[in-house]
Each structure stands twice: as structure tokens, then as C-alpha cells.
N, C-alpha and C positions, 0 to 999 in steps of 0.2 A: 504494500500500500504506500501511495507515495502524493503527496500533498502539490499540489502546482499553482500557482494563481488563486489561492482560497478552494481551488475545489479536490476531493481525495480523490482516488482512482485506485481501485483494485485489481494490482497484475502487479505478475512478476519483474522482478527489476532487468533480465534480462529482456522481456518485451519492451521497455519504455527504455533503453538506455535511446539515445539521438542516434538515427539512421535505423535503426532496428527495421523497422516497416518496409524500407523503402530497398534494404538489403533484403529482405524477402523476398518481397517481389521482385527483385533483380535475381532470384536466385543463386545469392550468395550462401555456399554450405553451411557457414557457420549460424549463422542466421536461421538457415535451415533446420537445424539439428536443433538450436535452443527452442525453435519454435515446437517440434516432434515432442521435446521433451517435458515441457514445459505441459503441451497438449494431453500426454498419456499421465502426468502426475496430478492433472484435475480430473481425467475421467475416473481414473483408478479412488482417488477421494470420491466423486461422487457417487461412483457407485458402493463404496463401503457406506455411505452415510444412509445410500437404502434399504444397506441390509436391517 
């Protein structure tokens, strides 16, 4: 959670660092993979919160 202009935002520090988005979408690997990772660590949460 990271605070910007008064408003919070929930994500990982790895999605918001500057350029993040825009290396994705260029498909930059690294980029890539924090995205991957990041993606299986909230599913895997949420689906334990279902059980």
C-alpha cells in the first residue's frame, strides 16, 4: 500500500515502482515475471480466504 497525492492505493511495490506498466506492455521480462508473480500470490490468497 503506498500513499500518493493524498490518495492510498493497494499493490504491490513492485507494480507501482515508475515505468513498471509501461515495461509490460513493452514486454520487458523482468517486468514480466514480477507481474506473473505478483498475479499467482493474490490468486493463491484469495482463494485460501475461500476456503
Amino acid at each position: 500500500m503506498a500513499s500518493a497525492y493524498g490518495r492510498t492505493r493497494l499493490a504491490d511495490a513492485r507494480w507501482q515502482r515508475p515505468g513498471f506498466w509501461s515495461d509490460y506492455h513493452r514486454g520487458d521480462p523482468r517486468a514480466r515475471a514480477d507481474y506473473e508473480h505478483v498475479k499467482r500470490q493474490l490468486l493463491t490468497a484469495d482463494r485460501q480466504s475461500e476456503s
